[in-house]
PyMOL commands that place a pseudoatom at each C-alpha (Angstrom):
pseudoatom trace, name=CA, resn=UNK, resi=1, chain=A, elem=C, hetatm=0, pos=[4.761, -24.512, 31.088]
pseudoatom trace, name=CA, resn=UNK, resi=2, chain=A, elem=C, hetatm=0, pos=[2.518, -21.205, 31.958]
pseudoatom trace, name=CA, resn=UNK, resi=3, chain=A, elem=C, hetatm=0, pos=[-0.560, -21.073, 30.494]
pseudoatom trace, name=CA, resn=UNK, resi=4, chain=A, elem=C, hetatm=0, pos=[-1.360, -18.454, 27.809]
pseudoatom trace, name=CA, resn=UNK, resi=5, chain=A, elem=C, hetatm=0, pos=[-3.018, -15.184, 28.267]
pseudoatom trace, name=CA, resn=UNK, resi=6, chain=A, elem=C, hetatm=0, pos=[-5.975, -16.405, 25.872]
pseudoatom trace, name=CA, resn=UNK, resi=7, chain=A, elem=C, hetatm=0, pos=[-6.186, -19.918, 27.700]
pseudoatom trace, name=CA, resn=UNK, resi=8, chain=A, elem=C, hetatm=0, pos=[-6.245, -17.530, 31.151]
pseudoatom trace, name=CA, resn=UNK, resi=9, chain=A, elem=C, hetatm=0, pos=[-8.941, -15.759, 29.942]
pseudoatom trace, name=CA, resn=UNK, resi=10, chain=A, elem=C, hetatm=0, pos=[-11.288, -18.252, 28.713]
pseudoatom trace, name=CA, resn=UNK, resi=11, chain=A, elem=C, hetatm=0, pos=[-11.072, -20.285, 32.045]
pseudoatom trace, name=CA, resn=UNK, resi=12, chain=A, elem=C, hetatm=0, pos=[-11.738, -17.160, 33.953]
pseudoatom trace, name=CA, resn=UNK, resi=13, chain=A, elem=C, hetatm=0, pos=[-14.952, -17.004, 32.093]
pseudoatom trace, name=CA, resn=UNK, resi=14, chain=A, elem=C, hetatm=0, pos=[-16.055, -20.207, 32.342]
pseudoatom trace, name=CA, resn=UNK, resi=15, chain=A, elem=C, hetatm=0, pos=[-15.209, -20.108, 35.697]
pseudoatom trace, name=CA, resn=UNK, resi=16, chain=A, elem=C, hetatm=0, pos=[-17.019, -16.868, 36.396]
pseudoatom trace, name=CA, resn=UNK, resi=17, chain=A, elem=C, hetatm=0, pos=[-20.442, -18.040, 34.709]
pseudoatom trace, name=CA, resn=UNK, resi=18, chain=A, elem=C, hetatm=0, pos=[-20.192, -21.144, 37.056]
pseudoatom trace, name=CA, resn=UNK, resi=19, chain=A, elem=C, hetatm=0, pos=[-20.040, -18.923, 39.880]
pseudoatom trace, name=CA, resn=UNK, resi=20, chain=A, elem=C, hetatm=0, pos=[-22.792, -17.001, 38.580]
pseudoatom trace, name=CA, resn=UNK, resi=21, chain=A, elem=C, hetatm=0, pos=[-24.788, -20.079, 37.673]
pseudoatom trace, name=CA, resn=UNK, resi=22, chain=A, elem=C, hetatm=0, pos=[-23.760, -23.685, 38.579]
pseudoatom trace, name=CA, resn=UNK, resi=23, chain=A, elem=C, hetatm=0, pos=[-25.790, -25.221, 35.147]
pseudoatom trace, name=CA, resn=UNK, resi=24, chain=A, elem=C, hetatm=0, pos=[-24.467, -22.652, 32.832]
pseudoatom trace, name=CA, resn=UNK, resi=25, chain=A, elem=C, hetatm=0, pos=[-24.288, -24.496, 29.953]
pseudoatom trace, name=CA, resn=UNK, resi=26, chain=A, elem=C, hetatm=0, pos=[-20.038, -23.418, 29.278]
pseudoatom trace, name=CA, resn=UNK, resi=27, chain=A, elem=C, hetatm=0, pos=[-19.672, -25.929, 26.336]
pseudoatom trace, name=CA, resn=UNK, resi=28, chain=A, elem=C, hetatm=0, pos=[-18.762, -23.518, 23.302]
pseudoatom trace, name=CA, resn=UNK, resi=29, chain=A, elem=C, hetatm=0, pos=[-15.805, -21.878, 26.077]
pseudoatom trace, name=CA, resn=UNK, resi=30, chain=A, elem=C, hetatm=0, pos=[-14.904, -25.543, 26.920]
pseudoatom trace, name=CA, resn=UNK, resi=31, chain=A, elem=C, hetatm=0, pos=[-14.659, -26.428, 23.174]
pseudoatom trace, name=CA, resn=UNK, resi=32, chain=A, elem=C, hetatm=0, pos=[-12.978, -22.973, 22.624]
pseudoatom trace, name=CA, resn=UNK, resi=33, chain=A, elem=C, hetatm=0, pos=[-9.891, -23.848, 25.434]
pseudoatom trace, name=CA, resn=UNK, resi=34, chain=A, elem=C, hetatm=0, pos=[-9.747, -27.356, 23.553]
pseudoatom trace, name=CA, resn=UNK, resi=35, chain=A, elem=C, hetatm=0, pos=[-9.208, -25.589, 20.339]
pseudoatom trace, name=CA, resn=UNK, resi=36, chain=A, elem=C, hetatm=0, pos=[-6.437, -23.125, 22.055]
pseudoatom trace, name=CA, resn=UNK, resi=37, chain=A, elem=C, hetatm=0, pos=[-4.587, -26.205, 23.658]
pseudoatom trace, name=CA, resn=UNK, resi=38, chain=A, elem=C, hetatm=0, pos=[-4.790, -28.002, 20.214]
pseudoatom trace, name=CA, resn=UNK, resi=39, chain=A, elem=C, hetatm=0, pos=[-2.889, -25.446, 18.256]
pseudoatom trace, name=CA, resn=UNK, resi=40, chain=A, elem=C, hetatm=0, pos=[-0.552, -24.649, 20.921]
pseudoatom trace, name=CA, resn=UNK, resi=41, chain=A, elem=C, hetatm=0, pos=[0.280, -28.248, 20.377]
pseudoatom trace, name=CA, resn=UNK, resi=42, chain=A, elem=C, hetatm=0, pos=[0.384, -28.311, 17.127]
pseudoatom trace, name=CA, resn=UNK, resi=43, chain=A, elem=C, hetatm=0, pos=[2.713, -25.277, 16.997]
pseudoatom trace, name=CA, resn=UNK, resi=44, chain=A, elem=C, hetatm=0, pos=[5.314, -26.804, 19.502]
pseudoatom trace, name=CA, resn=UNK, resi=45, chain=A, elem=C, hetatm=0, pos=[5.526, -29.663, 17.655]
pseudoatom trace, name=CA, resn=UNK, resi=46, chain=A, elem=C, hetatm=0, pos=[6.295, -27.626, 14.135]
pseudoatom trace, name=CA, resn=UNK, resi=47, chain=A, elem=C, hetatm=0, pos=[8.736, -25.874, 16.025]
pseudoatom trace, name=CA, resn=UNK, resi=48, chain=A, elem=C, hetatm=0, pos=[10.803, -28.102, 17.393]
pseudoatom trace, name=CA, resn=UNK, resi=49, chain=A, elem=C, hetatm=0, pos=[10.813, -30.611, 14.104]
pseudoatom trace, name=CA, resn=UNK, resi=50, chain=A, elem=C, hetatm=0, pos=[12.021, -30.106, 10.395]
pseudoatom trace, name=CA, resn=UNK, resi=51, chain=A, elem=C, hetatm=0, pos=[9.791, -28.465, 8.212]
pseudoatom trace, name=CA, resn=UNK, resi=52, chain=A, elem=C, hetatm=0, pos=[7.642, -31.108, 6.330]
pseudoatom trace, name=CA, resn=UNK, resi=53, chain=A, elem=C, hetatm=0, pos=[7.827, -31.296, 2.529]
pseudoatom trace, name=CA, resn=UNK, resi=54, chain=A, elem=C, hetatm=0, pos=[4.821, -31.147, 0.170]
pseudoatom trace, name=CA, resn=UNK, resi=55, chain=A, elem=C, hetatm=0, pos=[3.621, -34.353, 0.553]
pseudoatom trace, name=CA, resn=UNK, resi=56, chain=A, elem=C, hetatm=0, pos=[3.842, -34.199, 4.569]
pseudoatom trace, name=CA, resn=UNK, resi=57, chain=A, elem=C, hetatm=0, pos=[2.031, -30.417, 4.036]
pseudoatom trace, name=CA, resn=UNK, resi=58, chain=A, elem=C, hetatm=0, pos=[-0.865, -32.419, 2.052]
pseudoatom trace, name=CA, resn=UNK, resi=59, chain=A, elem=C, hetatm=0, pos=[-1.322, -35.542, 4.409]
pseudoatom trace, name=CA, resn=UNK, resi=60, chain=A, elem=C, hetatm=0, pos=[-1.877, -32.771, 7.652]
pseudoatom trace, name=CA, resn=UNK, resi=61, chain=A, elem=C, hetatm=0, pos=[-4.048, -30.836, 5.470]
pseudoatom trace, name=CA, resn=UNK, resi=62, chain=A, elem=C, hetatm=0, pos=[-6.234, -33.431, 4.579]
pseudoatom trace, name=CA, resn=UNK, resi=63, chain=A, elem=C, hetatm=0, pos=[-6.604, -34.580, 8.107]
pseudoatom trace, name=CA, resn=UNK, resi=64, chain=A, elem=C, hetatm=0, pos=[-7.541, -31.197, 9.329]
pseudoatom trace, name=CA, resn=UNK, resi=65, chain=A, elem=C, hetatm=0, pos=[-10.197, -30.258, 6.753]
pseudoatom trace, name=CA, resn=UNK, resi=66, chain=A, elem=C, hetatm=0, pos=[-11.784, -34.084, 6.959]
pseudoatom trace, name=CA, resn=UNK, resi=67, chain=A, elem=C, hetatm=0, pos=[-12.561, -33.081, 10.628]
pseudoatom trace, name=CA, resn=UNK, resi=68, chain=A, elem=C, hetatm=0, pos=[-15.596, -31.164, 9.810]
for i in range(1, 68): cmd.bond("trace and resi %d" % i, "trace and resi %d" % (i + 1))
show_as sticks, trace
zoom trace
């Protein structure tokens, strides 16, 4: 699978501050191309199965906002 344009361009910048500077600290990118990978997950997985009903809807909800 080819990676997305927004996924490119995040490594390209973590990759171009470690050029610049071996320690750059590169965590809020790295969490940022976690987050991107995450919801392309999440959005290949809604697209290839039946849309959930209500209570499905609720149960994901719930999971998602207890994460913070």
């Amino acid at each position: 699978m080819a990676i997305s344009h927004e996924k490119a361009h995040i490594r390209a910048r973590i990759a171009g501050r470690k050029r610049q500077d071996p320690r750059a600290d590169v965590t809020e990118e790295r969490r940022e191309l976690k987050t991107l990978s995450l919801e392309e997950h999440i959005r290949a997985v809604f697209a290839s199965a039946p849309t959930p009903n209500r209570a499905q809807v609720a149960r994901l909800r719930s999971l998602l906002s207890s994460l913070h």
